[in-house]
N, C-alpha and C positions, 0 to 999 in steps of 0.2 A: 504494500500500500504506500503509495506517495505522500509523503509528510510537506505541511506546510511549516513553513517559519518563520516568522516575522523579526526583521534586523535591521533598525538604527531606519526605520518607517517606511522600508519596504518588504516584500513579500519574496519566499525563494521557495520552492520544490525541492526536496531531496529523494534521491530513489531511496525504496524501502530494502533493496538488495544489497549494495554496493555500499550505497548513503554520499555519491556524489552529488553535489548539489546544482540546480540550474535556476535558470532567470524565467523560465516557461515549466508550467504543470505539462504540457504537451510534450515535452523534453524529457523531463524527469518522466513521465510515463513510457514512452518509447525506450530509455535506457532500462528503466525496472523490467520490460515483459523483455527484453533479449537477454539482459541479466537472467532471467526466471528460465526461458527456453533452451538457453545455449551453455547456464554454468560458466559465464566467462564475459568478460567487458567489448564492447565494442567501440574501436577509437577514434571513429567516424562521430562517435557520439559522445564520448568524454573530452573529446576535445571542447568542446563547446560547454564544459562545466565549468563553475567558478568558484571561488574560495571567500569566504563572508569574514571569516576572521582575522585575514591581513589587515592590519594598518596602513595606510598609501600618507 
């Protein structure tokens, strides 16, 4: 199941397999069901995750 998150007053999707996070629920959902079907990340699709707890 795709987790929402709310961070510094925006919103992020996390897959419920993996736990990468993305900027789209439609993101995070398409990496969770390949996650779930294939047992393994796909990097087509992790590329496009991002990280909420850096500092910039």
């Amino acid at each position: 199941m795709v987790n929402e998150i709310q961070k510094k007053g925006k919103t992020f999707y996390q897959c419920g397999e993996c736990k990468f996070i993305y900027l789209t629920k439609e993101l995070a959902e398409k990496c969770e069901n390949w996650c779930r079907e294939n047992n393994s990340c796909n990097l087509d699709i992790i590329k496009q995750a991002v990280e909420i707890d850096k500092e910039k």
